[in-house]
Structures are given as C-alpha cells and as structure tokens.
C-alpha positions in Angstrom: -9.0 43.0 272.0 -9.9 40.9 268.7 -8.0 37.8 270.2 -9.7 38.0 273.4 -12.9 37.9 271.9 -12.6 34.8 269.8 -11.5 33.6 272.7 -14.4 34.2 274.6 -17.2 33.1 271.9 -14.6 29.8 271.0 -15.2 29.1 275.2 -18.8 30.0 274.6 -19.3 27.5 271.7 -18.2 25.1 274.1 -20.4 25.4 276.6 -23.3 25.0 274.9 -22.2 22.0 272.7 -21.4 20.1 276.0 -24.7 21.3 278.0 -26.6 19.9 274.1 -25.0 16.6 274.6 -25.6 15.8 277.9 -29.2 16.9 277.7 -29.3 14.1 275.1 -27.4 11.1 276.9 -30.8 11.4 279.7 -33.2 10.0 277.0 -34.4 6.8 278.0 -37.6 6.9 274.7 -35.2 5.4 271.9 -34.5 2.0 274.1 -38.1 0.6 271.6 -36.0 1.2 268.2 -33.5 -0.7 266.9 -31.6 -1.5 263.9 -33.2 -4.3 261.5 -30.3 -6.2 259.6 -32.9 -7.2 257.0 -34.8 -4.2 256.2 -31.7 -2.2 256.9 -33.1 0.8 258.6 -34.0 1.7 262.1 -37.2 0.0 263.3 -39.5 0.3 266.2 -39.1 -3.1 268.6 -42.5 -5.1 269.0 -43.2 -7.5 271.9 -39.4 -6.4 273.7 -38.2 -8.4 276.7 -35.4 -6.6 278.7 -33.4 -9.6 279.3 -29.8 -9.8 280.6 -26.8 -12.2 278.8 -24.1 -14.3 280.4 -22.0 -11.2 281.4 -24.5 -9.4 282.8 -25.5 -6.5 280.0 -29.0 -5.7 279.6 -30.3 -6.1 276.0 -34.2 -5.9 274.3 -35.0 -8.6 272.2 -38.0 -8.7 270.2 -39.4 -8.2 266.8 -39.3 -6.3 263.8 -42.5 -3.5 263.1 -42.4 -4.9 259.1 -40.8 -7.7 258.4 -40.9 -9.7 261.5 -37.1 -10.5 262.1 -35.5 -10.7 265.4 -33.8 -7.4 266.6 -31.6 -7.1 270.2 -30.3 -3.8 271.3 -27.9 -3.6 273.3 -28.0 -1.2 275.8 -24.9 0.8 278.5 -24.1 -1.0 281.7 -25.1 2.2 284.0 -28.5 2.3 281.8 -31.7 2.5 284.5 -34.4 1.3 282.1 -37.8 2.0 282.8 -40.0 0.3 280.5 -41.3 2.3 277.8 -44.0 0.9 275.6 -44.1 -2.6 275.1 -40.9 -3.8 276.6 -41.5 -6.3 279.4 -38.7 -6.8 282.4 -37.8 -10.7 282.6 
C-alpha cells in the first residue's frame, strides 16, 4: 500500500514539473534582455534589430541599458518573434 503511494505522488511530481516547464518555453518577453560581456550581468537590449546571419538564425543585436556595448542574442530556430519593445524586424 505504502509502495503504491510513492508511486503515485513520484508520477504526480512529474506531472506538474513538466506542465511548469512547458508553460515557460511559450514566453516570448525575455527576447529584449541579454547578457552584457562587459558589465557582466543580464541587461535590457536598447535600439534591437532582429536580424538573421549567414546560416539563417535569427539574432537581436543592439545596445547595452549602461554601458553602451554591443549585445546579440541569439535566439531557437522554431522561435516566432513578435517584436516586443523596441526590437525592430530588418
């Protein structure tokens, strides 16, 4: 009876981890933020161009909030980008 119940909460535990991370894979509000090399922390992307490289992956480019640097994020092939903020399609 014992087994069967850990069994049960074990499957249960599951479930809701993999319903948490696919509810969190459809958010399409972090594409603006990206990771500054020379402040070293995750920044918000100012004046982003979605722009596309010679193999054909999308990637923002733009500025740093602070400092000014460039910053590209890279993003997944199957990504459907809608612009968010300030990121302009090229």
């Amino acid at each position: 009876m014992i087994i069967k119940l850990k069994k049960i909460y074990f499957i249960i535990i599951y479930i809701i981890k993999y319903i948490i991370v696919m509810n969190n894979n459809n958010d399409n509000s972090n594409y603006n933020f990206g990771f500054c090399l020379k402040c070293k922390s995750k920044k918000e992307i100012k004046d982003g161009k979605l722009l596309t490289n010679k193999k054909g992956n999308k990637y923002i480019q733009g500025n740093c909030d602070s400092c000014k640097s460039r910053i590209n994020r890279i993003l997944k092939k199957d990504t459907k980008l809608e612009p968010v903020g300030d990121v302009k399609n090229e």
